[in-house]
N, C-alpha and C positions, 0 to 999 in steps of 0.2 A: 517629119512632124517635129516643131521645134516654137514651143511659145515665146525663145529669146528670153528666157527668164521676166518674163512679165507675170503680175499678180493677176491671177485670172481667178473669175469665182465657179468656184468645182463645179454647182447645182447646174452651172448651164453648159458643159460640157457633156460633149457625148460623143462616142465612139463608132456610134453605128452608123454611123452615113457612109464611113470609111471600108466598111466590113465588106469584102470582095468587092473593093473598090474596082481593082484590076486582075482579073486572074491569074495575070503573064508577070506581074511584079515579081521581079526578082532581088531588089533592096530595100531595104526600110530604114531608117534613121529616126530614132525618139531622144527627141534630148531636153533639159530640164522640162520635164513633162511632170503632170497634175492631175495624171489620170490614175485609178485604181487601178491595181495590178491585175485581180483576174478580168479585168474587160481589157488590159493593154493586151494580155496573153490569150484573152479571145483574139481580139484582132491579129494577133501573128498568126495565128491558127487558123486564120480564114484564108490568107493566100497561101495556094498549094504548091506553089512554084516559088516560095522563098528561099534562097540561098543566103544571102548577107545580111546581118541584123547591127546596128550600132544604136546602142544602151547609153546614156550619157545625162547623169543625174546628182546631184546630194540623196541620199537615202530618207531624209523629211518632204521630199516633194513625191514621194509613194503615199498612197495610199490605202489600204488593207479593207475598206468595206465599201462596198456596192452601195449604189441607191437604188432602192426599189422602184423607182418611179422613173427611172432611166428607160429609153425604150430598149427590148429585149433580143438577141441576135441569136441564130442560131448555130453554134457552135460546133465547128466537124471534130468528129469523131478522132483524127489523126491530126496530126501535125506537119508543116513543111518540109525541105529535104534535109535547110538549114546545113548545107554544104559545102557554101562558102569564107567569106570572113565574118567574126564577131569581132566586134569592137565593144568591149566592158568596161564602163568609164563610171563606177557606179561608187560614189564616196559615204565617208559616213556609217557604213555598214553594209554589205553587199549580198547578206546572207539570204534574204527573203528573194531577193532579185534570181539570184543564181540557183535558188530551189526551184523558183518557179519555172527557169528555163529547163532544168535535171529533170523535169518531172513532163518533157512535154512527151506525149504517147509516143512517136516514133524516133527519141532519141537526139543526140547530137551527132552531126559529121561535118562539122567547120575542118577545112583546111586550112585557116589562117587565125589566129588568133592573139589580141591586141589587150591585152590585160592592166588597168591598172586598180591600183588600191593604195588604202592609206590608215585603214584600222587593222590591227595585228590578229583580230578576227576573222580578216577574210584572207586571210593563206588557206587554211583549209577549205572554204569552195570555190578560192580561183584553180586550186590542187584539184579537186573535183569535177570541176570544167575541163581542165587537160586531163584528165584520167580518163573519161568519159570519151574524149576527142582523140584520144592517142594513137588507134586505129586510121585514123582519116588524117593526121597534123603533121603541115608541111613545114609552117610557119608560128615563131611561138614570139611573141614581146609584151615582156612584163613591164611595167612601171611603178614604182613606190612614190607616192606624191606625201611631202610631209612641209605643212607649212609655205607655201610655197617657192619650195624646190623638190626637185625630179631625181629619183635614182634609176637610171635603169638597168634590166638586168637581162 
């Protein structure tokens, strides 16, 4: 899912068409997305066979409040296996992002993990994502994007 960075108007946007779209999905890709956060983290939480997730944002195209007038999904209790790669591409400020995946019911077990960042803020919960993974982590690549150029580490 990916609006190509197009200006799109939030009101008519909705997630729930997509909600157990496929049950057998096993990769998802969101990127410069426009959707609220807990309806984007409902919908990962609706396929149960998720492994690979790729995040790929500025931290102003999040969202923080629901609209009530959205149609309304039902929500599983658990979360995916979420055990294969993440790809975190989340600029601007990563913190709300990265809580909200820390906090899914059944945990992280990415084997691969693609990290970058570019506010001095998000060391500590891109540190939190591999602390969390460090059991299940095969594979680790950080990136500091500053300005447009790349360090990688």
């Amino acid at each position: 899912m990916d609006n190509g960075s197009q200006n799109l108007h939030l009101s008519k946007l909705s997630l729930a068409p997509f909600h157990n779209f496929s049950p057998t999905l096993k990769s998802l890709h969101v990127g410069h997305t426009l959707f609220r956060y807990p309806r984007l983290f409902d919908l990962v939480r609706s396929f149960p066979l998720l492994e690979n997730l790729s995040l790929a944002c500025r931290r102003g195209a999040w969202f923080r409040v629901n609209d009530p007038n959205e149609p309304q999904t039902v929500v599983p209790s658990t979360s995916p296996a979420l055990s294969g790669n993440l790809d975190f591409h989340v600029f601007g400020g990563a913190g709300m992002t990265a809580r909200q995946l820390l906090h899914l019911p059944n945990g992280l077990h990415f084997q691969c993990l693609a990290l970058s960042w570019d506010c001095v803020d998000d060391i500590e919960w891109l540190a939190e994502l591999v602390a969390v993974c460090s059991h299940s982590l095969e594979s680790l690549d950080i990136t500091r994007t500053l300005l447009g150029m790349s360090i990688r580490i």
